[in-house]
C-alpha positions in Angstrom: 44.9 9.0 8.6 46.1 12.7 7.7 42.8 13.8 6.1 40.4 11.8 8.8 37.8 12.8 12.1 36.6 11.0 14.8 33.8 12.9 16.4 33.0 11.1 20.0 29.3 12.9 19.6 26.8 11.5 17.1 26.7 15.1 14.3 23.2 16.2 12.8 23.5 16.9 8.8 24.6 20.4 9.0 27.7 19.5 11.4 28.9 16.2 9.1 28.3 18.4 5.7 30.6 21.6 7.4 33.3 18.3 7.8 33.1 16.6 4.7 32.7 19.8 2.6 36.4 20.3 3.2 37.5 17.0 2.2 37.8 15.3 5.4 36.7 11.9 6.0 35.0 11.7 9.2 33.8 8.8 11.9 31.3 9.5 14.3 29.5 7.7 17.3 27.8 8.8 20.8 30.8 7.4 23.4 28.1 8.3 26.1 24.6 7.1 26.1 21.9 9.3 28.9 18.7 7.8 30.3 16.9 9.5 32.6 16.5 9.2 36.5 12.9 8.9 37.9 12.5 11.2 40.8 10.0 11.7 43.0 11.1 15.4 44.6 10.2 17.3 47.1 12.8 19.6 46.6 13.0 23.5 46.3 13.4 24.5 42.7 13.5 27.6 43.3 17.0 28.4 42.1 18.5 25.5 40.0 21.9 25.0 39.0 22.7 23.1 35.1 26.0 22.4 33.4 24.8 20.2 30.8 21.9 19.9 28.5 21.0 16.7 29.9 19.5 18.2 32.7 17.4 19.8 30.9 14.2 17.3 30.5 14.1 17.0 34.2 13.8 20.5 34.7 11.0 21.1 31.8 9.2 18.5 34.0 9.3 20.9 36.8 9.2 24.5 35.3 6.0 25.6 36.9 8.0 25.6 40.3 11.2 27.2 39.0 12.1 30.7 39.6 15.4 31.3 38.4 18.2 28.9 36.0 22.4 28.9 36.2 23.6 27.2 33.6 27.3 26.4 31.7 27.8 26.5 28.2 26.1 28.6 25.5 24.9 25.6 24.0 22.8 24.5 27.2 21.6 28.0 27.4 20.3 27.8 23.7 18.0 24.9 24.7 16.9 26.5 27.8 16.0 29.5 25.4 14.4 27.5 23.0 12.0 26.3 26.1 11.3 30.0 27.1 13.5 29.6 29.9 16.2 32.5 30.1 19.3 31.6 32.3 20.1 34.4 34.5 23.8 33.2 34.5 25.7 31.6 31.8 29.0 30.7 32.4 31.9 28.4 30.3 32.3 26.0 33.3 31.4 24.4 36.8 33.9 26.1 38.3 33.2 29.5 37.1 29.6 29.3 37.6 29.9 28.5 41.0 32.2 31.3 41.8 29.3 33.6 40.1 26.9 32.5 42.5 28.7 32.3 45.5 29.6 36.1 45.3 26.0 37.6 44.2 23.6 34.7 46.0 25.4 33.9 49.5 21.8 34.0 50.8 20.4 31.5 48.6 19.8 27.8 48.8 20.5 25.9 45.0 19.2 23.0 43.7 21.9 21.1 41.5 20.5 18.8 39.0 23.1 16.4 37.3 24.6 12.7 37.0 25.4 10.1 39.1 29.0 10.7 37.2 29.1 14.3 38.5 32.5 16.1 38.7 33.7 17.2 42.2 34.4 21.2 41.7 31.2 22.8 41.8 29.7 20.8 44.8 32.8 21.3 46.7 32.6 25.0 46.6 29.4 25.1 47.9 30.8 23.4 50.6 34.0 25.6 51.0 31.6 28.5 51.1 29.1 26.9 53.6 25.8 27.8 51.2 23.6 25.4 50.8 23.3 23.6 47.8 21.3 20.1 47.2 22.1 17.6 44.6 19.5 15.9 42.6 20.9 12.8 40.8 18.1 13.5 36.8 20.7 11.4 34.6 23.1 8.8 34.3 25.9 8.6 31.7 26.8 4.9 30.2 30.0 4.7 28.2 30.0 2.6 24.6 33.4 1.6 25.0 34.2 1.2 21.2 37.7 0.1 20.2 39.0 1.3 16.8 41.5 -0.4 14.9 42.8 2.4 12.8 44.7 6.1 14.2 42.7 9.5 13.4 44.2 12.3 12.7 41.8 14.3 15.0 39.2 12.9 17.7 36.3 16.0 19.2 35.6 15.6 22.6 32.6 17.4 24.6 33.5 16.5 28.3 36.1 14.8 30.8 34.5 11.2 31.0 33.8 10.8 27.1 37.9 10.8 27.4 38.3 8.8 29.9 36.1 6.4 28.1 37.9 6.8 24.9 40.8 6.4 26.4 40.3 3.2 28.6 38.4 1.5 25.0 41.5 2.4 23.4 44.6 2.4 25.5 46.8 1.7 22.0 44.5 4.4 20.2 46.7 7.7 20.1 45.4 10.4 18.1 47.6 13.2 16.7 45.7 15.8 17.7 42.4 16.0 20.7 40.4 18.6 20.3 37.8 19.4 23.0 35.4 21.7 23.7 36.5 23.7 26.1 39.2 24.1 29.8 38.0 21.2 31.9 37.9 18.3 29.1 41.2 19.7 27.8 42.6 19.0 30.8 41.5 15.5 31.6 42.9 14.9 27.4 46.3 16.3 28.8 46.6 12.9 30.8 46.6 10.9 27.7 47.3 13.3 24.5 50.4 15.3 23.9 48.9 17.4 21.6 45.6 18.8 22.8 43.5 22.1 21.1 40.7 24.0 22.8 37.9 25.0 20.8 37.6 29.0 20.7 33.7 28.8 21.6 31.8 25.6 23.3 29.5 24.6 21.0 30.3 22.0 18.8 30.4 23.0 15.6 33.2 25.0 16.8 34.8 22.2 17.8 34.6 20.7 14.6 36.1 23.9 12.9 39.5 24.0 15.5 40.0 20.2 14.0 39.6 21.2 10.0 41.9 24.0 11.5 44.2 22.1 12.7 44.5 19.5 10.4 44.5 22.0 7.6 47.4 23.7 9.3 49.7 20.1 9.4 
């Protein structure tokens, strides 16, 4: 258990060597499976709000009408980037990115594509704010709800419902140390985890490195 990593996010061959290379054993899995939405819409794309990557198919499909991208997270932004498609605003969360928008695009009308699982924050400042903002439902999150019968000594998580589902799979399952991407996931892990760490960037290597860290520093 002192030595061990529980990644909630299935890890490419770079990420699980940068783990293993240090002599901790590590565990991965994807707690959330996506499959995509079929839309038929009408909608104006001219200015579209993202805060995850899984957005992101739906609005390839639609880039010819697209004028401008807001996105959270630098790693969302490095996809959009990889698709020619250069974010105008970046921010680290839903909250923020909002606020951003709100101040320099009061006469603007956004399109919001996410999940049927969205979170409440950034919709409900539109609304505060009275600018008009429409939500487009690309996505849907389905949690594996995995049970383990052993304790790690570190579990990564990458977003508010991959803990909830974690913790609801294993209600017993009490890791000594949740380390999470970034603010908003922290948070929800603060309901369940006594001792919660923030990665120092959101991406998820990153978040990999603040568990070594931290387990390194026990």
């Amino acid at each position: 258990m002192k030595d061990s990593i529980l990644s909630t996010k299935i890890l490419t061959e770079s990420q699980v060597e940068l783990v293993l290379n240090t002599g901790i054993s590590l565990t991965h899995y994807d707690l959330l499976k996506t499959e995509p939405i079929h839309m038929d819409s009408t909608e104006n794309w001219d200015q579209v709000i993202i805060t995850s990557q899984n957005a992101i198919p739906a609005l390839l499909a639609h880039r010819k009408f697209i004028k401008n991208v807001y996105c959270v997270g630098e790693v969302t932004a490095v996809s959009l980037k990889k698709n020619e498609i250069h974010p105008i605003h970046i921010a680290n969360n839903a909250v923020d990115l909002a606020k951003i928008l709100i101040t320099n695009y009061p006469e603007k009308n956004f399109l919001y594509l996410c999940s049927e699982q969205r979170r409440d924050e950034l919709p409900a400042i539109f609304l505060q704010e009275k600018i008009p903002l429409i939500e487009l439902f690309v996505y849907r999150s389905i949690a594996v709800m995995k049970s383990f019968d052993r304790i790690f000594a570190a579990v990564t998580f990458y977003s508010p419902r991959g803990v909830h589902a974690f913790a609801k799979a294993n209600p017993h399952n009490k890791p000594l140390t949740a380390i999470c991407i970034g603010k908003t996931t922290a948070n929800t892990a603060a309901a369940y985890y006594k001792n919660v760490k923030i990665a120092t960037k959101q991406t998820i290597e990153n978040t990999l490195i603040t568990a070594i860290k931290a387990l390194r520093n026990d």
